[in-house]
N, C-alpha and C positions, 0 to 999 in steps of 0.2 A: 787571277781567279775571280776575283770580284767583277771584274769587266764582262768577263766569259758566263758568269753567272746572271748577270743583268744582261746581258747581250740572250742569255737563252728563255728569259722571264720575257723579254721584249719582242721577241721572235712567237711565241706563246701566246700571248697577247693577240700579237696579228692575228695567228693563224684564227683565233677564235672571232675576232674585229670582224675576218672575212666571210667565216661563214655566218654570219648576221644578217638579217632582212637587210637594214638597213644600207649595210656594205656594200650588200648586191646593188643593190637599188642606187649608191652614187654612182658604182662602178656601170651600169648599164648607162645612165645617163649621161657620163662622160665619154663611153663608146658612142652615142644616138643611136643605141638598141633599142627603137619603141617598142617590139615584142618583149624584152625582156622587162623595160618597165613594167609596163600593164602584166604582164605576169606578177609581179613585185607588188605594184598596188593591189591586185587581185588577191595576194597571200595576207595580205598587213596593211589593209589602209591608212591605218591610223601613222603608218609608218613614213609619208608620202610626205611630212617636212620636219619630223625628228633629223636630231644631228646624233652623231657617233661619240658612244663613250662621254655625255658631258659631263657625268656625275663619277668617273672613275678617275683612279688615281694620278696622278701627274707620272710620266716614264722618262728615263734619258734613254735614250739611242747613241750609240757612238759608231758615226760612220767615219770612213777613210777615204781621202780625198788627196790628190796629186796636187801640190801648191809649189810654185816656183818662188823663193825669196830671200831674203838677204840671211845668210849664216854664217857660220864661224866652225872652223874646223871641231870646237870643241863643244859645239850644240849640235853639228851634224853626228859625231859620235855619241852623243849623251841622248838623243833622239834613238838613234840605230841600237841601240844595246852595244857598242862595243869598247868594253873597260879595259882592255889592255891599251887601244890608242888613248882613250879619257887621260891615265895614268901617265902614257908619254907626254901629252899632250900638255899636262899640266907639270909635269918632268920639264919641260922644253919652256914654263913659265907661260900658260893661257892664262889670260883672264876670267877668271870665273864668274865677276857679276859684270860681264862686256852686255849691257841690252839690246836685243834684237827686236823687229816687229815680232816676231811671235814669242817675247820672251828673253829671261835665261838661259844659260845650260839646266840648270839645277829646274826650270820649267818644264826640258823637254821629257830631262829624266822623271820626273815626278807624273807627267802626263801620260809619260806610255809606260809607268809602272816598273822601272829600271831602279830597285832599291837599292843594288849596291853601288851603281852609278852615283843614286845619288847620297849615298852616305859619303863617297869620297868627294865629291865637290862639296859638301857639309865642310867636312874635315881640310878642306883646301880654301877654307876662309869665305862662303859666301855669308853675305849682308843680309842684314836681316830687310829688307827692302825685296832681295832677289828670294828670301825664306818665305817671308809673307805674299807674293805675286806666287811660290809653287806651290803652296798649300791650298790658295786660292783655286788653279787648275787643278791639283791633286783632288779636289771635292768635288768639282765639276764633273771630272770622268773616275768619280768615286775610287778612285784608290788609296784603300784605307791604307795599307804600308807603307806608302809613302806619306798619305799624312800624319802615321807616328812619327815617323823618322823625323819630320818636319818640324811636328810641336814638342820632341822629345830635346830637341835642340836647344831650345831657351832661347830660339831667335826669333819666335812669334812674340808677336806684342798683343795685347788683352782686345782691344779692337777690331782685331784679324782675326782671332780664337773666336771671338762672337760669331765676328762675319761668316766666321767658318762654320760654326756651329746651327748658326739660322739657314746658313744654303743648304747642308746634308740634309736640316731636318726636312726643307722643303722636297727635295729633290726624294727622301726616304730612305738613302743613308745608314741604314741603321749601323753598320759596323764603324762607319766613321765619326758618328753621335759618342757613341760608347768611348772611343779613343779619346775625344775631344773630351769627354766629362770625365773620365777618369783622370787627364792631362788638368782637372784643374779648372774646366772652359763654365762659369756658372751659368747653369740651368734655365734662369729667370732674366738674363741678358737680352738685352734688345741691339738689333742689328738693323741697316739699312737694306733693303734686299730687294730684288728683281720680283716678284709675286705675279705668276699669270692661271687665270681662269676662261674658261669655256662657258660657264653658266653657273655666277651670274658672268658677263663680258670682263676679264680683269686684267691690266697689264701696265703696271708700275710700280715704281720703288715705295715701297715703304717699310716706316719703324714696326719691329715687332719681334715678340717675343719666338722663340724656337717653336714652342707646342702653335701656336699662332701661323706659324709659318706652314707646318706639319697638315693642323688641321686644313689650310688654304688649300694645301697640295694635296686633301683626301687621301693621307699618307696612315691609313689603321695603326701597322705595329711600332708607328715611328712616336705615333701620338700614345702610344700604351707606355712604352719605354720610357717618352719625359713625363707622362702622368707621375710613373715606379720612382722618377728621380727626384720627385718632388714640385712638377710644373704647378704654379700658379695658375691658377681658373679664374681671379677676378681682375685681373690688366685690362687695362681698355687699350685697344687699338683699331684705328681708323681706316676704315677695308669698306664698308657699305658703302651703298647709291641709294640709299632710300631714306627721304627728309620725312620727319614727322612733325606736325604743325600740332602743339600741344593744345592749342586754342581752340580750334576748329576740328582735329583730328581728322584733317585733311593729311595724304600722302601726295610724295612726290619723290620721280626719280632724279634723281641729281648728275648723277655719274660717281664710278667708283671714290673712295680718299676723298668724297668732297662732303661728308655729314658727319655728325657726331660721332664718337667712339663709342664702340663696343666691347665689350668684354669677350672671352671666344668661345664660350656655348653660342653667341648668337650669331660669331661667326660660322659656327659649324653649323647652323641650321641652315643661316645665307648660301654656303659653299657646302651643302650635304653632301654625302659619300654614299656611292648608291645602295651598301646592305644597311648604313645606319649603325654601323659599327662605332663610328666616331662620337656620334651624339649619343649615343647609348653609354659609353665609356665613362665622357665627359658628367653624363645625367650620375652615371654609380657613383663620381666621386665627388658632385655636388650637388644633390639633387636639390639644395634649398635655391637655386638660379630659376630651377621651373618657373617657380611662380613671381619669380622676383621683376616687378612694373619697372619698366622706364617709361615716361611719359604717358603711364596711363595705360601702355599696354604691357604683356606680358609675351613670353616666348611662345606661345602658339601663336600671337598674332602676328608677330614676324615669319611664323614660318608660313601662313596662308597669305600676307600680302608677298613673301616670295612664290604664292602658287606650287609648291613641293606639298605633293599628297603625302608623299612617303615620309617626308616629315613631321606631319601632320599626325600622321596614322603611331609614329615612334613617340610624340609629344603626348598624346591621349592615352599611347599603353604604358607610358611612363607615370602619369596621372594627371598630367595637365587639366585645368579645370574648364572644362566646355561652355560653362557658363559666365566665364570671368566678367567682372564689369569693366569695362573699357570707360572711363568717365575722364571728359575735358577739362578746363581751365573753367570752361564757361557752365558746367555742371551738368553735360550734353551726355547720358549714360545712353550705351546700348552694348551690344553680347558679340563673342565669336561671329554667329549665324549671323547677325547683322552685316556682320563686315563683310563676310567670302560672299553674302549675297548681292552685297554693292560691289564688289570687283568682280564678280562673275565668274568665279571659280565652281562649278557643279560639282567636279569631284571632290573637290574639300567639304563644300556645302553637305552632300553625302554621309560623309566620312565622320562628320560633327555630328548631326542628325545619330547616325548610327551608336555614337558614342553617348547619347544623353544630351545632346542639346535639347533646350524648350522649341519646337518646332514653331511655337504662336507666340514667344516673346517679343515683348512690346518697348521699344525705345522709349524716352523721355516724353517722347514729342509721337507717341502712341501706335507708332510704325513697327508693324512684323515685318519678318524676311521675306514675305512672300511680295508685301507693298514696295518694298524698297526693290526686290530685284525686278519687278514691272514697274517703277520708277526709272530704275537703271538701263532698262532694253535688255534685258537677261533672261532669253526666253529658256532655255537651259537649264540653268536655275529654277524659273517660275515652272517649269515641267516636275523638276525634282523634289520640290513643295508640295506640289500637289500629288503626288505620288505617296509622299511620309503623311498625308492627310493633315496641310496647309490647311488653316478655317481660310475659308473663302469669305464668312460671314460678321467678319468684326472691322471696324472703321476705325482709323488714328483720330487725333484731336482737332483734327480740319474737318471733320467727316467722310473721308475718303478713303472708297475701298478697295482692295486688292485690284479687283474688277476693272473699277473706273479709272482707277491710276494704270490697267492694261490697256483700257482703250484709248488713253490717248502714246501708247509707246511703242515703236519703233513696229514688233511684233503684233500690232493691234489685229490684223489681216488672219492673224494665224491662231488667235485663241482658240476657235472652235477645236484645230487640230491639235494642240497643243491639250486640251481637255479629254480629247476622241483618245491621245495615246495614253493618256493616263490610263483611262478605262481600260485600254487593249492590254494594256500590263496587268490588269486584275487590279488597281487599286481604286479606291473611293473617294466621289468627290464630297468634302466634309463643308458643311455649312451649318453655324450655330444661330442664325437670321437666315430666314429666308426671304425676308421682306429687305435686307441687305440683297443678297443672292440666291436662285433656286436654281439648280442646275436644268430644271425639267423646264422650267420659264424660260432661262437664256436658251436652249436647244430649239425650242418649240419657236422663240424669233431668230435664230439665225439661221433654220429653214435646214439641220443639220438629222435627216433620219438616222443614220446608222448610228452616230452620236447618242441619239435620242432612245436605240432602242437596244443601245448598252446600257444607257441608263435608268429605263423601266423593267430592263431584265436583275439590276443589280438590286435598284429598292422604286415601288412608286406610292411613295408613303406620303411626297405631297402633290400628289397626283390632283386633287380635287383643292389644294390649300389657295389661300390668295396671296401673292409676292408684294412686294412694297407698292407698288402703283396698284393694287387691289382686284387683279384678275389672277384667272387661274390658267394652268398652259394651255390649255383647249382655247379660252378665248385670247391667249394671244396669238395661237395659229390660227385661230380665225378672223382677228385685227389686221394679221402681217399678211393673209393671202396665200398659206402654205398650205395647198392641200396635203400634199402627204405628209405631214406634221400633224393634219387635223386627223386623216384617217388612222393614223398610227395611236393618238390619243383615244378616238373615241373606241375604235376594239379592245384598247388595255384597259375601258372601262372608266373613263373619262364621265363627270356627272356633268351635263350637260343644263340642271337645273338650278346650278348654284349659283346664286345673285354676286355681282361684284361690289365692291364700296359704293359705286354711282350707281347702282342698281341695274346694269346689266346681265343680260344673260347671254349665253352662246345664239339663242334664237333672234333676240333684238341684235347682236352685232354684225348677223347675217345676213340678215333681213336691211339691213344698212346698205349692205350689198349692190352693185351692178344686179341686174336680173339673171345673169349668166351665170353670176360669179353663186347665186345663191341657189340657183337650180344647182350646180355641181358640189357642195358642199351639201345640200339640203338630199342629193341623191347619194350620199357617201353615208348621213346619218340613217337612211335608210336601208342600206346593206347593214348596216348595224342591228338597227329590228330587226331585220329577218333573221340576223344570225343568235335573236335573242339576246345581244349585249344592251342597246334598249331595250327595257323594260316598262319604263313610264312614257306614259303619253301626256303630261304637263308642260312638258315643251315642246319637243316635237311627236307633232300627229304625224304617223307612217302612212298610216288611208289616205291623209288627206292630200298628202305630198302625190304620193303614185294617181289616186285618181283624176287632182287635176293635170297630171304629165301622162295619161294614158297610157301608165304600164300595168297592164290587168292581170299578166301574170305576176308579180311581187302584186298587188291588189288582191287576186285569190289567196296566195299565200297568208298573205296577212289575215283572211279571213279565216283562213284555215286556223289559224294562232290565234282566233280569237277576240279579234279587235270589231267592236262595236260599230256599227256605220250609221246608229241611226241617234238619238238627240243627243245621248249617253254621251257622244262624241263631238259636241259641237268645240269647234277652237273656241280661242281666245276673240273672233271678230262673229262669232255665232252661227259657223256654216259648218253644214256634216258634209262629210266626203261626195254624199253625191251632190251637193248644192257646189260644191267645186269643181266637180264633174262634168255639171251644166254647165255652168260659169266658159268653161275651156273648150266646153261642144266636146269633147269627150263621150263620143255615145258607146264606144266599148265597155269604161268604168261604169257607164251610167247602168247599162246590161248586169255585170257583173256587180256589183252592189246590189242591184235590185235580187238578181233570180240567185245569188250564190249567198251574198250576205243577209237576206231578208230585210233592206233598205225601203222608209218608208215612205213614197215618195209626197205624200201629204204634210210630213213633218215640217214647221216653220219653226222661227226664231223669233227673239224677243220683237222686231219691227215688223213680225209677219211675212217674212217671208221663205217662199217656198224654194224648189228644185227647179222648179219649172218658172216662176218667177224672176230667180237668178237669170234660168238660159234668156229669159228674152228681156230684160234688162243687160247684158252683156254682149258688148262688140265682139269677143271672139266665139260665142256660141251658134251653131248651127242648124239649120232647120231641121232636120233629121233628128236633133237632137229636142229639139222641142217636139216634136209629132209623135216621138219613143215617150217624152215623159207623160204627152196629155192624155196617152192611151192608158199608162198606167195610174197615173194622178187620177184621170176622172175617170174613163172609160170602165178599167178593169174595178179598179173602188165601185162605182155606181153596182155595174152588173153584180157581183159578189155580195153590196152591200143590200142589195135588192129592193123593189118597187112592183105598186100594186098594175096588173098588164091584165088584157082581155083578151083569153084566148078565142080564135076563130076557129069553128068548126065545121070538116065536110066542106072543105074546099070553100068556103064563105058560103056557104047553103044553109050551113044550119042559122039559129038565133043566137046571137053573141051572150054568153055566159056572163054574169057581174061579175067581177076582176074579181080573182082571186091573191089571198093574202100570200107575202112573202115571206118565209121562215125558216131564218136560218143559212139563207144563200140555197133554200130550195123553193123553186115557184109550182105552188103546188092546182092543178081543176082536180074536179069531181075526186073520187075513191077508189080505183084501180093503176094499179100498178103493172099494166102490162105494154108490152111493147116496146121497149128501150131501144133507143135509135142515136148514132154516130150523128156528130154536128161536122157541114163540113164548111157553112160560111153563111154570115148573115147580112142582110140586107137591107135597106128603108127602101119602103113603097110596097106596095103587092104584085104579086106577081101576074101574067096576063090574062090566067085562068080565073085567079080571082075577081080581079077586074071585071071578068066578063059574067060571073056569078052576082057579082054585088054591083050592078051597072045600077041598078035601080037606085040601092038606097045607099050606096057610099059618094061623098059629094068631094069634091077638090080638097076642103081644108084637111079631110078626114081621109085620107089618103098619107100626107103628109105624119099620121100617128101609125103606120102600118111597119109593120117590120116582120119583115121573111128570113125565115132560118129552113134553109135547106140541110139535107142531110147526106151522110154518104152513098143511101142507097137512091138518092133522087126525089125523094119524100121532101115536100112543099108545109112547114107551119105558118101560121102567121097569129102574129101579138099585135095587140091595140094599144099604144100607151097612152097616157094619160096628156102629155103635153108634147111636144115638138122639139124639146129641148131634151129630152130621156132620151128620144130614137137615135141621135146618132152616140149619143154615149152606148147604148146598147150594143148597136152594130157594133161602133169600134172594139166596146169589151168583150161581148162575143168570138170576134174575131181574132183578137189580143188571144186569149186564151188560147182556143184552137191551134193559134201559132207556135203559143208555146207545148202543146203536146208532142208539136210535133217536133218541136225545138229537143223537147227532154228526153222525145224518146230513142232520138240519135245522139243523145249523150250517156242511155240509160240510166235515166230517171224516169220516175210517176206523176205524169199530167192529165187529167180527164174530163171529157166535158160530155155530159150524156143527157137526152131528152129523152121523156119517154112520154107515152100517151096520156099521162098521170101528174108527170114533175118533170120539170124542167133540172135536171141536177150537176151545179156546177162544182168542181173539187180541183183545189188545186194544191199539189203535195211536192216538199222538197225544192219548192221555189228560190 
């Protein structure tokens, strides 16, 4: 029954083994079904080098197998079940402890469960030699009847009762545990025994007690039952592979039976059982083992240098203290989190965090988890720190921080992402120094946007601050060369005026610049202005940028916003927008400054100089560009500002009038106001008519003071000026204007320029 009962647990078992990710997954593999893999990897990657069952219980299987070999009539019948030949057999004087390879008689009976068999080979005088070898297989293929029968005999010897008692517990036995302890077999007995594990890798004989053997085999009711009988919990026995170096609190794996002894709670953490039933048990009926140090550590730190979460998770809801001090020989203290972070365990690292660990404690030697696991190459880890809001900003006793100990490890390549996924999880990067670390500094030099603008979406509180080298991120994207790190800066409002320690600003590190490199950074702070994120003009002038780069429409705009073009505005080298305008031969800015912004084009600077000055001291300024300014510079100024002229009258017939005075930009003869007359273009010299009226008394030089303003309806004036040097300014300004009426009045606008018989009347509006 017992066989048929384990044969149908073991069958159970499978059937469940099989339908398991895992199962499929060997099982396709050992077919070369590559569909069916990658289906398998695709359900459970994680699955893709787990093994089967390592953490379940130990199982016997008893299969039947055809074997030819040396027997004896009365093992063939004691094997078969048949007691009437037994009976003859030993009637007719067999041997009953005659040994076979495979045994006694009284073996075979015992092995295949034939109890009345082997009562009467008992009863027919077997040795206790042939008693001890069936009891032996009798445990094996757990038949507990037969091993009453066996140890009820008084021919087991106290050696064998062990041996028998450590194999069922392993094996989990429970019915033959019970027989053997009620026969007498004690409890706390140590036996020599076969012990094999999956994980951790185990597979040798060693001493140890029954619960010991139990727990090995991940055997629950078998370890509850010698708990109830009285199992000692504090035995040590030798089952680990993991050396601890007291001194140094260094680890190392040895191999199994080759390290100090344990007691077997710390076996049961070693060899967990996958619900935890065991160490749970084990914890209700000692729990003063929890905390109890060997070598300075304690049972959670065995169960994360065996990398068991679930142990882990069973130790902490048990009470395990998550902050234990782990302290050396050498007086070397540091915590749990220290250690899973130097082995590189993340999910334990997790697990502890979750439970109250100090996520920023600090080693002896001034080291947090976060240092030590970018110490170790534990990018993993360093992910998972910074996730539970790891300071970024604290330095051990060498001065060295999280940071700097990541840049030179393994993962160095991968920080920026490693930072990126934090954010993408919703968590925050925490720094108590920013002069340590600023997360908006490192992004802004590792040239990382989307990084960057997780980060000013979460907080940009040191948006404008200065990091330990004394800049702020805007000037280290513009140190490093990263436009779109600059652009991304200066829209979230990046202050652009703020001095560094060395006294930099954004506009001297620009201006450092390749000329290209500072045209495309200095036209990025400009879409700024326009979109009203600049506000100030102390560092960067937006006029002066656009005018001398010839873009008149962002120039209008700006005008339109209100930006000043004329002294109000001089930079920091004392030139207003149009004197940069010149400068680049720029004659559209030059236009558009003057007629839209009221740009004045007489204004100088502190050395005296003008718009027009610049253009012709400047190699890339153009002639066009000087002829536009000197019309307005002098031309239009003179005419507007006005000068005393002698009108001619009656076609040069009459007597020339004493000039009359200017006033006001209106040139006013005699006292009637009639006749107002359209100007259509002015001229130096006279014209042929008059020429021919004034042959007499106009002589060569005086020709030269003669300036003709025709009109639109073909009407001839003429002015007398005063010197040779006013007529062509006249002309030019005359004509300047004119231009512009008609310039304004296909833009709609008001430009007017009227004579009349009376006053010469200049107006110019909306310039």
């Amino acid at each position: 029954m017992a066989r048929r009962g384990a044969a149908a647990m073991a069958a159970a078992a499978r059937e469940e083994e099989e339908a398991s990710p895992p199962q499929r997954l060997v099982e396709a593999a050992l077919r070369g079904d590559v569909a069916a893999v990658e289906a398998c990897l695709a359900a459970a990657a994680d699955d893709a080098g787990g093994g089967l069952r390592e953490e379940a219980a130990a199982e016997v299987i008893v299969e039947f197998r055809e074997l030819k070999t040396d027997v004896s009539p009365l093992f063939a019948a004691a094997h078969a079940g048949q007691a009437e030949v037994v009976r003859t057999l030993l009637s007719a004087g067999a041997d009953v402890n005659q040994k076979l390879f495979l045994g006694y008689a009284t073996t075979a009976a015992a092995r295949e469960g034939n109890k009345d068999i082997l009562a009467m080979l008992l009863q027919a005088g077997a040795t206790q030699e042939a008693c001890e070898h069936s009891l032996s297989e009798a445990i094996l293929f757990a038949e507990a009847e037969s091993a009453r029968l066996l140890v009820c005999s008084e021919m087991i010897g106290p050696e064998a009762a062990t041996h028998a008692l450590v194999t069922a517990s392993s094996g989990g036995f429970d019915d033959v545990v019970v027989i053997l302890l009620q026969n007498g077999v004690d409890v706390n007995s140590m036996a020599r025994v076969l012990l094999r594990s999956v994980k951790p890798v185990l597979h040798a004989n060693v001493n140890c007690t029954p619960l010991v053997a139990a727990v090995m085999g991940r055997q629950i009711s078998t370890v509850k039952l010698l708990i109830e009988e009285g199992s000692y919990l504090d035995c040590l026995v030798q089952v680990s592979s993991w050396c601890w170096d007291a001194a140094t609190g260094e680890e190392l794996r040895v191999g199994a039976c080759l390290v100090e002894k344990y007691n077997v709670i710390w076996c049961a953490v070693e060899c967990y059982e996958s619900s935890g039933e065991i160490l749970k048990l084990l914890l209700d009926k000692a729990p003063w083992l929890l905390e109890t140090p060997r070598k300075g550590r304690n049972l959670l730190c065995h169960a994360i240098l065996c990398q068991n979460l679930n142990a882990v998770s069973v130790l902490l809801h048990a009470g395990a203290n998550a902050r234990f001090p782990i302290m050396t020989k050498l007086r070397h203290v540091s915590y749990p989190i220290h250690f899973a972070a130097r082995l590189g365990y993340a999910p334990v690292l997790k697990q502890l965090m979750l439970d109250g660990a100090q996520i920023n404690a600090q080693t002896s030697t001034g080291d947090t988890p976060l240092m030590i696991s970018a110490r170790s190459g534990h990018s993993d880890c360093f992910l998972e720190l910074i996730k539970f809001g790891a300071d970024l900003g604290m330095v051990n006793n060498a001065g060295d921080s999280a940071m700097m100990l990541g840049k030179k490890s393994s993962f160095r390549s991968a920080i920026v992402d490693i930072l990126s996924r934090a954010l993408s999880s919703g968590a925050c990067i925490t720094t108590s120094d920013i002069s340590v670390f600023s997360p908006l500094h490192y992004f802004a030099a590792s040239d990382s946007p989307e990084a960057l603008l997780m980060m000013l979406h979460y907080s940009a509180e040191d948006l404008n601050k200065l990091d330990g080298s004394g800049l702020t991120p805007v000037m280290v994207a513009a140190e490093s060369g990263h436009a779109d790190i600059f652009r991304l800066l200066v829209m979230a409002g990046a202050d652009i005026a703020v001095t560094s320690a060395e006294g930099k600003t954004v506009m001297s590190i620009i201006r450092s610049r390749t000329p290209e490199t500072r045209d495309f950074f200095e036209q990025m702070l400009l879409q700024a202005s326009l979109a009203s994120v600049i506000t100030s003009q102390t560092s960067f002038r937006p006029p002066h940028y656009a005018a001398r780069m010839g873009d008149v429409s962002s120039l209008l705009q700006l005008l339109k916003m209100g930006h000043d073009p004329n002294s109000q505005s001089q930079d920091e080298d004392g030139y207003t927008p149009l004197m940069h305008a010149a400068a680049a031969g720029k004659l559209g800015s030059c236009k558009a400054l003057v007629s839209h912004g009221g740009a004045d084009c007489g204004v100088g600077n502190g050395r005296n100089e003008t718009a027009l000055s610049v253009a012709r001291n400047s190699g890339r300024s153009k002639k066009a560009t000087e002829e536009w300014l000197l019309d307005h510079l002098q031309s239009r100024a003179h005419v507007l500002a006005g000068e005393e002229l002698m009108k001619h009258t009656r076609g040069g017939r009459g007597s020339p009038p004493p000039p009359p005075p200017m006033r006001s930009g209106v040139l006013t003869w005699g006292a009637t106001r009639r006749r107002n007359v359209a100007c259509r273009e002015a001229r130096a010299g006279p014209s042929a008519a008059f020429a021919r009226n004034r042959k007499a008394s106009i002589e060569a030089p005086a020709r030269q003071l003669i300036i003709l303003v025709e009109t639109v309806t073909g009407r001839e004036i003429h002015f007398e000026a005063s010197r040779a040097s006013s007529v062509e300014l006249w002309v030019r300004g005359i004509n300047l204007v004119v231009y512009m009426c008609a310039w304004s009045r296909a833009q709609g606008q008001t430009v007017g320029l009227q004579i009349s018989s009376s006053v010469i009347l200049l107006k110019a509006l909306n310039l």
